[in-house]
N, C-alpha and C positions, 0 to 999 in steps of 0.2 A: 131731187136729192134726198137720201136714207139719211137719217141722224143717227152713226153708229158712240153709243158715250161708250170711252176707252178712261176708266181713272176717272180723274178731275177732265181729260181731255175731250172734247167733243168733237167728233171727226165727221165729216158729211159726206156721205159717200157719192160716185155718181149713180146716175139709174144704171140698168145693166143694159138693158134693148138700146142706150144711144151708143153709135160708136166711138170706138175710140175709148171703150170703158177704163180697160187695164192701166193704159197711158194718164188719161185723166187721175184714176185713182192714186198709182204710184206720186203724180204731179200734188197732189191735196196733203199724201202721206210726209213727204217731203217737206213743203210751207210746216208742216203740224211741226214737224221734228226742228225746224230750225228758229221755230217758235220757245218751244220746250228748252234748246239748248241755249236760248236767248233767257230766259228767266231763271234757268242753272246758274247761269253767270250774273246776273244781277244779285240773285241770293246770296253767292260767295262775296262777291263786292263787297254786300251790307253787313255779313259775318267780318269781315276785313276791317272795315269800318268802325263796328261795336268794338274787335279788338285792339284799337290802335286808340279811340276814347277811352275807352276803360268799363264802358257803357252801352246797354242799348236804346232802343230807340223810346223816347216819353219819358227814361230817366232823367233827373234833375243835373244839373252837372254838380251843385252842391254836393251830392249826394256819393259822388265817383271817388275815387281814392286820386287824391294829389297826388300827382307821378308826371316827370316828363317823357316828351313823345319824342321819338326820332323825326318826324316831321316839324315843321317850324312854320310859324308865320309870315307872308313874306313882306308885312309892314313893319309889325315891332319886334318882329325875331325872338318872339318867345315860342319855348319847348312843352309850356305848361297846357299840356289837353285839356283840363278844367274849363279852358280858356277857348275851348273851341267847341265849334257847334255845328249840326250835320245844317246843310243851305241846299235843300232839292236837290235837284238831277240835273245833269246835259245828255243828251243824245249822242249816242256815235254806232257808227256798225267796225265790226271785225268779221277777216275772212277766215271760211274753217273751210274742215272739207266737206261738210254739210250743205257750203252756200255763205253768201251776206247774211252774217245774223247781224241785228237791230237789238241794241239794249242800253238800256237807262244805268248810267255810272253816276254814283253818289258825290258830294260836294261838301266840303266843311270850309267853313268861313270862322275866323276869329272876331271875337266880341269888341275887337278896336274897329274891326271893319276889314281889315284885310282878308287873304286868299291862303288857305291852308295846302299846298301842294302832297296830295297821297301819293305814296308808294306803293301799288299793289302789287303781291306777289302774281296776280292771274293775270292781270293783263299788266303792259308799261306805257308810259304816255308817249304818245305819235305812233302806237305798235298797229300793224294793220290784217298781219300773216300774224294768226298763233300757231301755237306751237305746233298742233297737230297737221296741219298743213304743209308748214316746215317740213317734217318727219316723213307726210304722205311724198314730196318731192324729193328726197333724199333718195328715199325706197325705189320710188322707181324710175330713177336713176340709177341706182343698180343697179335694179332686174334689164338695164339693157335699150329705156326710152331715150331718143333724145330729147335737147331743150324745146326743138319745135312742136315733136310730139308731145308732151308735159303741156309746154302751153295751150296746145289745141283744145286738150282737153278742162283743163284750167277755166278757159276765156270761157268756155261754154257753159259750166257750172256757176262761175262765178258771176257770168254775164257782164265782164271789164275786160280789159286787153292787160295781159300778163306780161313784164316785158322780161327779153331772153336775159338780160343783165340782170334782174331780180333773182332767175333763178340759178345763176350761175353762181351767184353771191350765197345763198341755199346750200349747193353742194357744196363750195369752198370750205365752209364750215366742219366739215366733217375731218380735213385737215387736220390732225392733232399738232395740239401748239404747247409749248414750256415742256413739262412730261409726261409725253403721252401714253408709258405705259405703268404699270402698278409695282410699287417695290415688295419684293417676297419676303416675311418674316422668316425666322427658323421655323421648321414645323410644317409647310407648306410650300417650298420647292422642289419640285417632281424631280425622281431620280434621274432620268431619262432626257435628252435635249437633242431633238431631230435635229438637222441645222442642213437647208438647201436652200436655192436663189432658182428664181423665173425672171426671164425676161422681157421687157416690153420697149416698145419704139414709141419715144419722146423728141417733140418738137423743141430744140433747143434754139434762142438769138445768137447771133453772129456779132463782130463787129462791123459786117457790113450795114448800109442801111437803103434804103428804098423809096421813093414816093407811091402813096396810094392816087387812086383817083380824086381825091380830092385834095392833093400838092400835100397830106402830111408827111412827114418822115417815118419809117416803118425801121425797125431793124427784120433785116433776113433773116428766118429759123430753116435749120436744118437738119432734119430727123436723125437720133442716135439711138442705139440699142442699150438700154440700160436693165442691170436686173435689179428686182426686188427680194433681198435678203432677210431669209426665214427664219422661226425657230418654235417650234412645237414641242409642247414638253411631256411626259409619258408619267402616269402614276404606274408603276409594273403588275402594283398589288390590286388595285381594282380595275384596270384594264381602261381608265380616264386620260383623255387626249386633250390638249387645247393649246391654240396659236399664241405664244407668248409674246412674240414681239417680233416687228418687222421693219428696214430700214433700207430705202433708195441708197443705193450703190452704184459707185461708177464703174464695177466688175467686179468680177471674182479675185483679183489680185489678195496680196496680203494687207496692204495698207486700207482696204475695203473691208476685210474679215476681219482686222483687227480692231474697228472701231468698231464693227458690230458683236464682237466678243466682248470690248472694253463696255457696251450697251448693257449687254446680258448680267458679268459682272456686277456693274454700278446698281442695275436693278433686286440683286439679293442670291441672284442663282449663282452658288457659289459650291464648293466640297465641302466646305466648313458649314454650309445647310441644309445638307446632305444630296447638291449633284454628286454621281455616281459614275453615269458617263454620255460621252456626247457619240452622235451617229452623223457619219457624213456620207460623202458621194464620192469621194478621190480628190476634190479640188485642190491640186497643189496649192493655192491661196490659202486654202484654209489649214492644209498639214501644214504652214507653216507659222502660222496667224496662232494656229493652237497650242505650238508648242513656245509662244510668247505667252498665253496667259495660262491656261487650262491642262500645263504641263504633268499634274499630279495627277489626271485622271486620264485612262484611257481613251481612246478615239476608236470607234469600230467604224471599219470599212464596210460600206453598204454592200451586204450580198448579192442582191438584185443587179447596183451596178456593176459590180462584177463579173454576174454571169454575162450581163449584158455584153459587156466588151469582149467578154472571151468568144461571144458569139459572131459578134464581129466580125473577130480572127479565125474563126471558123472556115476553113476550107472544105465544098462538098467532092466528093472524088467525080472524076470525069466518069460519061456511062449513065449515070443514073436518071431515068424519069423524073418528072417532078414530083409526086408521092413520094418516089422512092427517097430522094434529094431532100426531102421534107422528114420523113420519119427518121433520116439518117442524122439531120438537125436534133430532132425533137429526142430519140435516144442519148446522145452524147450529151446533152442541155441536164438531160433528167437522171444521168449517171454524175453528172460534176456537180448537180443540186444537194444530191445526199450529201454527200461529204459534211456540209452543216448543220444534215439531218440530224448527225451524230449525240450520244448521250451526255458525250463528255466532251474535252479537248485533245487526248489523245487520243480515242477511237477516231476522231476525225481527220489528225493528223496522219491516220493509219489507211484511213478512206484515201485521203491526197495521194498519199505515199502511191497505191494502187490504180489510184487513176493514171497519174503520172506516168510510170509502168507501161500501161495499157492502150494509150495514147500517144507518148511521145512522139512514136516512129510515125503514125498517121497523120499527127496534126501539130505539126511543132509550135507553129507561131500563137495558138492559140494555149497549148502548152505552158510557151511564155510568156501569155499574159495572165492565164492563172496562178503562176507562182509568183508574179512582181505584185511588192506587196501582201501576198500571203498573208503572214501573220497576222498582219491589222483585222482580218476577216474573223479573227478568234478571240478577239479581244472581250469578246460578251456572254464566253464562258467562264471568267475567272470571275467578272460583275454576277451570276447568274450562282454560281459558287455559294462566294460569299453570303447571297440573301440566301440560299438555301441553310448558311448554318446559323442563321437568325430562323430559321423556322419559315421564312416566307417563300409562295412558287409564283418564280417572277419568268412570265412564258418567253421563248426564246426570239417565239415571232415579232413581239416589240422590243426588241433589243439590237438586232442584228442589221434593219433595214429603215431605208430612210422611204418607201414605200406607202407607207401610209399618207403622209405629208404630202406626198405625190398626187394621192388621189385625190388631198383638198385643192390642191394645184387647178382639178380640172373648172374650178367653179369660177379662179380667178381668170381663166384663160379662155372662158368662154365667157367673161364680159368683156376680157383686151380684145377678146378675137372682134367681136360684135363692135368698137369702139376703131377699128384696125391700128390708131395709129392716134395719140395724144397731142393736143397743140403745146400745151401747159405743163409744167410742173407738177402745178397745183391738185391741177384736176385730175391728172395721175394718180396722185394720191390720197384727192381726194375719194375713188372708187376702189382705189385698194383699202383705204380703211371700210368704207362701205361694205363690202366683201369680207373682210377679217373677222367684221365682230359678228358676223353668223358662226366661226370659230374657235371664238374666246371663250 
């Protein structure tokens, strides 16, 4: 063995000619560090300690300013630290993601003879998982592991059996519980409020019920399609996006849009804080959800979906190849785009007017799905106006389409994809908040 000194630390290396060098050595580097992170914590402990006496260690208690403590004695129930005295150490380990770290927690005893119960901020008593462990299972459990995976790896570092209910209990936490999202002051509610729902399939109970194999009673679940209801908000002036708040819905109805409007509301985003306007997809649930709360401000109809549907409706003419069938798509898509290209809102209306024209007779039903609805498509040039005579350029690309919000879509939709289908509630939500706050 080398004696490499690192610090105060002294690290022994192995020889290099035995096998198995790298392995051995990362094996040593390891011990060293869960050593280190063992006397981290002991340190703060005893910083914890000095500040809860008033004192450190070899001063007199005489000597400490008379003050009570939030701790108490648990014989004669005094508050008075004067009155208490540090009484050695016990032994205990906690699991990190480092490994069993080993460390010495400090003791105060009161001067009648009793037991001073500490409250440390860094660890809690019976705590075994801190925090950062916690966090490390959280994480990946998002990226996509599951419980068995997580533990496999776990058991091995930790060298204990990790059980699937411990880490289940882990993710649950990420659940937001009371209110889970932040109330906006004046001054800081983004102009802009994307607003779309994703879907995912949740294992819901029945009132039927079941025996397992071993004679308990089960109630029956049976998978539903529920969505997750969005809303991401847009700064216009520095081009700043973030997932404001989301909320399990039983669809896209109005009584589902409405409570998640009445959400947004209660949280601060309001016209009176300067929202400006909101951007949807068509959902009839929601034209109608909005013209209950959000009546004063315009609603722009998502361009994208738009075009979308009109494409839809799209008929290619008999005869054509498939290129041809293709460019014939991809022209008519890129002629009905412009139209929003436009500078203003009557050049645009001017663009419609000619498309219209130009197409009726070849493609009616698609025709009439671009002018149902119409005007709602325009509704983020009178918004786009307005900041222009405040001096501000507020681009038209975040304004007009709910597009963006889409693309954070794919991140959530490829952990449901990977997950296919939820037992739980819980744990639904627990992985969309997961997912969210890489958005916030």
């Amino acid at each position: 063995m080398t004696i490499v000194p690192i610090g105060n630390l002294i690290l022994q290396e192995p020889e290099r000619n035995q096998p198995g060098f790298v392995p051995e050595l990362c094996r040593v580097i390891h011990e060293q560090i869960r050593g280190m992170v063992g006397r981290c914590l002991e340190e703060i402990l005893e910083s914890e300690i000095d500040r809860q006496l008033g004192r450190k260690r070899y001063v007199r208690r005489r000597r400490a300013k008379r003050q009570e403590s939030k701790q108490y004695c648990s014989r004669c129930r005094t508050h008075q630290r004067q009155n208490f005295r540090r009484n050695g150490h016990y032994q205990r380990y906690l699991e990190t993601q480092w490994g069993r770290v080993w460390m010495q927690v400090p003791q105060v005893k009161c001067i009648c003879g009793g037991n001073v119960k500490n409250a440390f901020q860094t660890i809690r008593r019976g705590q075994r998982w801190w925090e950062d462990l916690k966090l490390e299972v959280q994480v990946e459990y998002g990226r996509g592991l599951s419980y068995r995976q997580i533990k496999a790896d776990l058991d091995e570092r930790l060298g204990s059996s990790v059980g699937l209910r411990t880490l289940n209990q882990e993710v649950l936490r990420l659940v937001p519980s009371g209110r889970p999202f932040p109330v906006f002051p004046l001054g800081s509610v983004p102009a802009v409020i994307r607003l779309d729902g994703i879907w995912i399939t949740v294992m819901f109970p029945t009132d039927a019920l079941r025996c397992d194999r071993l004679g308990r009673q089960r109630r029956v679940k049976r998978s539903r399609k529920v969505p997750i209801l969005a809303a991401q908000g847009v700064w216009p002036v520095t081009g700043r996006t973030s997932l404001l708040a989301w909320r399990r819905a039983e669809g896209e109805d109005i009584a589902s849009w409405q409570a998640f409007l009445e959400q947004l509301y209660e949280m601060g985003l309001t016209p009176e804080h300067g929202l400006t306007l909101l951007v949807g997809d068509g959902s009839p649930g929601l034209q109608a959800a909005y013209q209950n709360r959000y009546w004063m401000i315009p609603l722009q109809r998502c361009v994208f979906h738009k075009l979308k549907n009109v494409a839809q409706a799209l008929s290619t003419p008999t005869g054509l190849d498939r290129p041809a069938a293709k460019a014939y798509r991809t022209q008519f898509l890129r002629n009905a785009a412009r139209i929003w290209q436009a500078s203003d809102e009557d050049e645009a209306r001017q663009r419609y007017t000619v498309f219209c024209q130009q197409w009726r007779a070849q493609q009616p039903r698609a025709i009439e799905t671009l002018t149902r609805d119409f005007d709602e498509t325009l509704a983020f040039y009178s918004v786009q106006q307005r900041a222009a005579e405040r001096n501000e350029n507020w681009p038209a690309h975040l304004l007009r389409t709910t597009s963006p919000l889409e693309r954070s879509f794919r991140e959530f939709r490829r952990r449901y994809r990977n997950a296919v289908l939820f037992h739980s509630e819980l744990g639904a939500l627990a992985v969309t908040a997961q997912v969210a706050s890489r958005f916030s």
